[in-house]
C-alpha positions in Angstrom: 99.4 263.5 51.0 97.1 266.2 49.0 99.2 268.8 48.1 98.0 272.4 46.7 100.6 274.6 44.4 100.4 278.0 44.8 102.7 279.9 42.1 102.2 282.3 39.4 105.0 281.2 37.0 102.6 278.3 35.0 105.6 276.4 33.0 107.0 275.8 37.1 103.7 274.7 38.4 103.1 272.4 35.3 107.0 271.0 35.9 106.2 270.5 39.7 102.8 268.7 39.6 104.3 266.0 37.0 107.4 265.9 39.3 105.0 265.3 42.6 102.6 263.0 40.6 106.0 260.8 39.6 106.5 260.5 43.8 102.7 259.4 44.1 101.8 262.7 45.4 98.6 264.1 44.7 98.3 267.5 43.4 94.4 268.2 44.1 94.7 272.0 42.9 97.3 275.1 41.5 96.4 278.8 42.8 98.0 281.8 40.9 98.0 284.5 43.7 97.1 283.9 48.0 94.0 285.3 47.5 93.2 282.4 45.0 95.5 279.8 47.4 93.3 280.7 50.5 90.0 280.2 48.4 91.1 276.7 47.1 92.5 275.4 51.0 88.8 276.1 52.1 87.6 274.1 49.1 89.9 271.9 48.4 91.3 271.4 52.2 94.9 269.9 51.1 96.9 268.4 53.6 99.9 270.8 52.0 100.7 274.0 50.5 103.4 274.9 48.7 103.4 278.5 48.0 105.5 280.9 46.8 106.7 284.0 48.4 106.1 286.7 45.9 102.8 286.6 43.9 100.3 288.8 42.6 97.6 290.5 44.8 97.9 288.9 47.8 101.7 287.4 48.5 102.4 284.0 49.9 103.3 285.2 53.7 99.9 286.7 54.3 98.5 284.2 52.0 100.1 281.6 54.7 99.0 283.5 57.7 95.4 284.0 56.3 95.7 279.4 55.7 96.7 278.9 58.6 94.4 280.5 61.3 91.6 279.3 58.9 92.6 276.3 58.1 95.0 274.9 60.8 95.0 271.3 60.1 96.7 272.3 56.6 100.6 273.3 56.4 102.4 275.4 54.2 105.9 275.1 53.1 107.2 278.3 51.4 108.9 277.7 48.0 110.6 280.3 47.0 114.0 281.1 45.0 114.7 284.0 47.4 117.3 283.5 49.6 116.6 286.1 52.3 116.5 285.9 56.1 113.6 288.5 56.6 111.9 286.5 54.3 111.6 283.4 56.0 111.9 284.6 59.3 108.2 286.3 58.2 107.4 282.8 56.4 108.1 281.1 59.9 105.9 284.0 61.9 102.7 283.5 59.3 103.1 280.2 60.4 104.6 278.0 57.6 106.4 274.4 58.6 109.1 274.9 56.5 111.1 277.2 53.9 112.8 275.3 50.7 114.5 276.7 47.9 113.3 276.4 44.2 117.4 275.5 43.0 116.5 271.8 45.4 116.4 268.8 43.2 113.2 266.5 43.5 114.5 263.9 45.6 115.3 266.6 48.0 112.1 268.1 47.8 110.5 264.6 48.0 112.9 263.9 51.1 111.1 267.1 52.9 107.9 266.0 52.3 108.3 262.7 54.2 110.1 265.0 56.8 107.0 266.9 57.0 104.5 264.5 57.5 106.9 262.6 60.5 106.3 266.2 61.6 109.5 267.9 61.0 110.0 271.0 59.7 112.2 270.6 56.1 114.5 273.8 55.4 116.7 273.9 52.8 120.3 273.5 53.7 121.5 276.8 55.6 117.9 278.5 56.1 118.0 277.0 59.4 121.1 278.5 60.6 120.0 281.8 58.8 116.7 282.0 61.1 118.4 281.3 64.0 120.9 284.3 63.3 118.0 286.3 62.6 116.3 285.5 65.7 119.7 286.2 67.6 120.4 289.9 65.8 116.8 291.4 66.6 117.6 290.0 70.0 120.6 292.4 70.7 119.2 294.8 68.5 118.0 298.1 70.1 113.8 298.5 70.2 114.3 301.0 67.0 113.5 300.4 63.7 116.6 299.4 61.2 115.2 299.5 57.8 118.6 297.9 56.2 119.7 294.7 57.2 123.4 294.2 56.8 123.1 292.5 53.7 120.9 295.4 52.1 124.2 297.5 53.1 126.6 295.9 51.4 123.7 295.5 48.3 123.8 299.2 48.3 127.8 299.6 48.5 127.7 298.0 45.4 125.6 299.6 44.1 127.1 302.8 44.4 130.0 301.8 43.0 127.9 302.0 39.0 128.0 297.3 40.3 125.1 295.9 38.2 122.3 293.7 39.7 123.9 290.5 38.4 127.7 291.5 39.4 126.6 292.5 43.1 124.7 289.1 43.2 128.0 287.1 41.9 129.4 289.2 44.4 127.7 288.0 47.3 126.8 284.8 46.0 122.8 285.1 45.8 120.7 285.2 42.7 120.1 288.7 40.6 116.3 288.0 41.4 117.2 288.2 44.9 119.2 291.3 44.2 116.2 292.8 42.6 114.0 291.5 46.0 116.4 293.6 48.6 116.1 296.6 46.3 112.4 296.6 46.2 112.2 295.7 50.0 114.9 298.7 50.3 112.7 301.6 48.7 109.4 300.1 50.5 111.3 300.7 54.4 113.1 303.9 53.3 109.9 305.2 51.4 112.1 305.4 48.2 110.2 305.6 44.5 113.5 305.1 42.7 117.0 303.7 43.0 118.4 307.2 42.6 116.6 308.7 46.1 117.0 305.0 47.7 120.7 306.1 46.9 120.6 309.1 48.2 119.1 307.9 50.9 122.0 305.3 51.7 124.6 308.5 51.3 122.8 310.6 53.8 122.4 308.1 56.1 125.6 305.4 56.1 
């Protein structure tokens, strides 16, 4: 398989093409930002992508979106170290085969290539179940728009109580970077330039 890395963090992109090289992959091209991954697919035409979520410019869902109605033939696997259930349920909805997380080992990662190419989709272990609980809240959720998820809540609970970014991620057993995610995805939906009015905005409203 000829894969294409799409990531913006250069010491991770250098670990991971030695990495897929050492399984007898062949990396055939790195991308810094979507805009530069969708260039290189129409050049390059890998039969993979493995992009991650939050670059640059253009990010790796519209990047993946953009790949695949121009390129269908390639597939994109999202590799991110966000563990978030909006995120990949939009990963899935661009169009991306699967969703792993950066914390997988190589053999893991190895393991969901070969799953890929007998045509399976690889997710890490629990994404699955997480996609199919999102499907099933926005299923019984009223036609209105939320703009917190449940999670987001309780991100902002803590917050309230003076928790730092790395104690409410201990907390609820995710990553600070992912912490950091949910609060700029936060004051994006509720139109919030700082924590203080996404705060306020959390006291008015919950």
């Amino acid at each position: 398989m000829n894969i294409l890395i799409a990531d913006d963090h250069p010491i991770y992109v250098e670990g991971l093409v030695n990495l897929l090289q050492s399984y007898d992959f062949t990396v055939v091209g790195t991308a810094a930002d979507g805009k530069a991954a969708v260039e290189q697919v129409q050049r390059l035409q890998p039969d993979i992508v493995l992009m991650d979520a939050n670059m640059p410019g253009m990010n790796g869902i519209e990047a993946t979106k953009r790949i695949r109605k121009e390129n269908p033939e390639t597939k994109v696997i999202i590799l991110t170290g966000i563990e978030d259930d909006s995120l990949l349920f939009d990963a899935v909805k661009a169009g991306a085969s699967g969703f792993l997380l950066k914390k997988l080992d190589g053999d893991s990662l190895y393991k969901s290539l070969l799953e890929l190419q007998a045509g399976k989709n690889p997710f890490s272990p629990g994404m699955g179940d997480l996609l199919l609980g999102k499907i099933s809240s926005i299923e019984k959720e009223p036609r209105i728009a939320v703009p917190l998820s449940a999670r987001q809540l309780r991100i902002l609970e803590y917050l309230d109580s003076d928790m730092t970014y790395k104690e409410i991620g201990k907390k609820l057993f995710i990553s600070e970077q992912t912490v950091k995610y949910h609060i700029a995805k936060m004051k994006q939906n509720t139109c919030s330039k700082s924590k203080l009015q996404l705060l306020e905005f959390y006291r008015a409203n919950f």
